[in-house]
C-alpha positions as CSV (number, residue, x, y, z in Angstrom):
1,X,-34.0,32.2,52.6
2,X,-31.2,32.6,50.6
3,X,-31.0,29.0,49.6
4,X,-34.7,29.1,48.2
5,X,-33.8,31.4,45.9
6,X,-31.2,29.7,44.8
7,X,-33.0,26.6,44.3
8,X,-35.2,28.0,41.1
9,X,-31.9,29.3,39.8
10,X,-30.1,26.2,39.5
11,X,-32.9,24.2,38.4
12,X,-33.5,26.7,35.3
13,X,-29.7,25.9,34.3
14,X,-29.8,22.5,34.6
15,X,-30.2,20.6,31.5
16,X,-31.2,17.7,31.2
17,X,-28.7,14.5,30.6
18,X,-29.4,11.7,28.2
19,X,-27.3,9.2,27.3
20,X,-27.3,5.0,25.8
21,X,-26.0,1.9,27.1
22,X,-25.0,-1.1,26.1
23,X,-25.6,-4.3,27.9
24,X,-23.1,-7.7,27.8
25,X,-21.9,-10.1,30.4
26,X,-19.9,-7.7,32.4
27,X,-22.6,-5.2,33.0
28,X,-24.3,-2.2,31.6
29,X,-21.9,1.0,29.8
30,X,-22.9,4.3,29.8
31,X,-21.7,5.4,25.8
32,X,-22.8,8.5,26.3
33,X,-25.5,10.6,23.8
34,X,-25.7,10.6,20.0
35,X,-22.8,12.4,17.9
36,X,-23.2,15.1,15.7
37,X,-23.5,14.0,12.0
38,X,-21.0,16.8,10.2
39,X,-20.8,15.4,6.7
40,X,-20.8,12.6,4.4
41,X,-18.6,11.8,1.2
42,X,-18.5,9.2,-1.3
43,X,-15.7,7.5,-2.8
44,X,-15.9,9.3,-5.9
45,X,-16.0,12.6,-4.4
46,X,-13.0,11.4,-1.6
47,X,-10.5,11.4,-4.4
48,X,-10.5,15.3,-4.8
49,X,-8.8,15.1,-1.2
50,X,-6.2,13.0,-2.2
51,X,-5.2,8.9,-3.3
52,X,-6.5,5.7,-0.8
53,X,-8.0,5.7,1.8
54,X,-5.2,7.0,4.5
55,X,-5.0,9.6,7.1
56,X,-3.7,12.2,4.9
57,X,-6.9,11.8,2.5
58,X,-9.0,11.8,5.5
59,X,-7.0,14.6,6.8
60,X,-7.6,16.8,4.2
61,X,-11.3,16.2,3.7
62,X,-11.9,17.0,7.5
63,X,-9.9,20.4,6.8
64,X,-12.3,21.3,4.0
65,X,-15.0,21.2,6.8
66,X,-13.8,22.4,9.5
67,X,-11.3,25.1,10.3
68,X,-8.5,22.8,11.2
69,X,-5.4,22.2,10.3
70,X,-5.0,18.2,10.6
71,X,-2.4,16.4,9.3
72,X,-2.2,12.7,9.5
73,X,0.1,13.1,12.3
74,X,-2.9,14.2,13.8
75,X,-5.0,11.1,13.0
76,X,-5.2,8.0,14.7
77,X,-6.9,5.0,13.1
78,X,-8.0,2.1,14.2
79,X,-9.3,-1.1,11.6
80,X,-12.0,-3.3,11.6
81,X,-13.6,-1.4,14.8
82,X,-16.7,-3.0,16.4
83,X,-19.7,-1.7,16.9
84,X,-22.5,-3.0,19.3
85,X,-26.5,-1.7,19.2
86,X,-27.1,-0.3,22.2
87,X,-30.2,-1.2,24.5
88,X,-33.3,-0.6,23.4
89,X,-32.5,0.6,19.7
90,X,-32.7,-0.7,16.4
91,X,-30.6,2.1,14.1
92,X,-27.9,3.6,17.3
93,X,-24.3,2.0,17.6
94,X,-21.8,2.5,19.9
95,X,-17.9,1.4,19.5
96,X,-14.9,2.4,21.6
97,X,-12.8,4.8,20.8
98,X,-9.2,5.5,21.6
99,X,-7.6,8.6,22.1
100,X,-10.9,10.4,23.6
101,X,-11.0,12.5,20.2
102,X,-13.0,15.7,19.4
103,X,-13.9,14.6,15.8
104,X,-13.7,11.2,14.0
105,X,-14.1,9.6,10.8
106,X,-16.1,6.4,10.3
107,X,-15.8,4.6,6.9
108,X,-17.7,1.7,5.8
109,X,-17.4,0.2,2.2
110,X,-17.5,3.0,-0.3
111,X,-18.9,6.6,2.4
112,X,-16.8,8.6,4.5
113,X,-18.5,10.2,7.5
114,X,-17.7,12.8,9.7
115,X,-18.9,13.3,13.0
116,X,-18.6,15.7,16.2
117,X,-18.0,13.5,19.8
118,X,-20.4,15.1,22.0
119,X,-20.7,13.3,25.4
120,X,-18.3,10.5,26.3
121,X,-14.9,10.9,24.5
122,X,-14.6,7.2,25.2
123,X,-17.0,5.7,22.5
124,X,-18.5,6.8,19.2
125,X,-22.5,6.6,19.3
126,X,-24.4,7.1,15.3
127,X,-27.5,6.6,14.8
128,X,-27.6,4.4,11.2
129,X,-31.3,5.6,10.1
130,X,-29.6,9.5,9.6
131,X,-29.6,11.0,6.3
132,X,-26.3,10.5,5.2
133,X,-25.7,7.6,7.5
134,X,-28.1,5.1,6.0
135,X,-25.4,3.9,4.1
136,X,-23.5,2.6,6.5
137,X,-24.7,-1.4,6.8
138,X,-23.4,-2.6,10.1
139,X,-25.1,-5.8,10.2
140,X,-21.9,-7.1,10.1
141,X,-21.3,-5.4,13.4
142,X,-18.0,-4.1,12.2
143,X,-16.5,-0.5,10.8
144,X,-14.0,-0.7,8.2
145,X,-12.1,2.1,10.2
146,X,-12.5,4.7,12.3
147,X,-9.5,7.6,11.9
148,X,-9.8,10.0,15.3
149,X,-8.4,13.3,15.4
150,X,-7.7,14.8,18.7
151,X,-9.0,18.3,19.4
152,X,-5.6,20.0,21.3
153,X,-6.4,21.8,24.1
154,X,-4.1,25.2,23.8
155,X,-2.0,25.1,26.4
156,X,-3.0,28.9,28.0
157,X,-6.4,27.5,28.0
158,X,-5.1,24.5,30.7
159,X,-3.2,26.7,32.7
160,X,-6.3,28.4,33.2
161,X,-8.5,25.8,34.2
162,X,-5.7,24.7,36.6
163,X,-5.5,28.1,38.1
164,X,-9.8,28.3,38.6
165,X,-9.1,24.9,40.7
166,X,-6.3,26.6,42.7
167,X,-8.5,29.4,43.4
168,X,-11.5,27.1,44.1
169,X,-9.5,25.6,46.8
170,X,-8.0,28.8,48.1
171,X,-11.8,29.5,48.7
172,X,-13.1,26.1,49.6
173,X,-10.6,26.7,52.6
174,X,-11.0,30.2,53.4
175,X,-15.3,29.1,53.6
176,X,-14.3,26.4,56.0
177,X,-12.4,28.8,58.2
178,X,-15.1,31.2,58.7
């Protein structure tokens, strides 16, 4: 009886997962779901944040949006990054992404953007027919960089989710026994 009420329960908290792929001779990749569109600059307005277009630049415009501290220690980029439509879309692109980052940079000719990873800290998924984004003409199927900036993970919070999986176990174990 128990279980039946627990069925509802779980179904209510559920949500629902939705995510692209991309197709090639190797087989299908799940890239995970559309990142979040933070903001947009030009190059005009990029040069309040600094000269070029480096990480410290780039740094320092994500700062002015978010309540970081980057530096460009904190930045990783990457050049001349390909991106590949995924299946079934005309405006979404997908490219790989290497250091599994909680925020990245895309630039393409003369616009900045920032965006928020939400699903697979593996690849970068926009979708090109955004405000803001429309700028951005991949045609040429490349980016001119992408600059990722890994979200640390304090390291209290770690210890904590390594303790819950201690405890899960300790319980896993005492279930079994009884």
């Amino acid at each position: 009886m128990n279980l039946l009420k627990l069925i509802p329960v779980l179904l209510l908290t559920v949500s629902p997962a939705f995510g692209y792929f991309i197709s090639d001779s190797s087989g299908t990749t799940d890239v995970g779901s559309l990142d979040s569109l933070l903001a947009v600059i030009s190059k005009s307005d990029m040069k309040d944040f600094g000269n070029g277009s480096n990480e410290t630049t780039e740094a320092n415009w994500v700062n002015s949006i978010l309540p970081t501290s980057f530096t460009s220690e904190d930045a990783s980029k990457n050049e001349k990054v390909g991106a590949t439509l995924v299946d079934g879309e005309s405006n979404i692109w997908a490219f790989e992404l290497t250091t599994g980052a909680g925020y990245y940079v895309i630039k393409n000719s003369t616009w900045w953007a920032l965006l928020l990873n939400n699903d697979s800290t593996s690849w970068g998924v926009i979708d090109t027919s955004l405000s803001g984004l429309s700028e951005f003409n991949l045609n040429d199927l490349e980016i001119s960089h992408v600059t990722e900036f890994k979200v640390p993970i304090p390291e209290p919070s770690s210890l904590l989710l390594f303790g819950m999986g201690i405890a899960g176990l300790v319980g896993a174990r005492k279930y079994r026994k009884s």
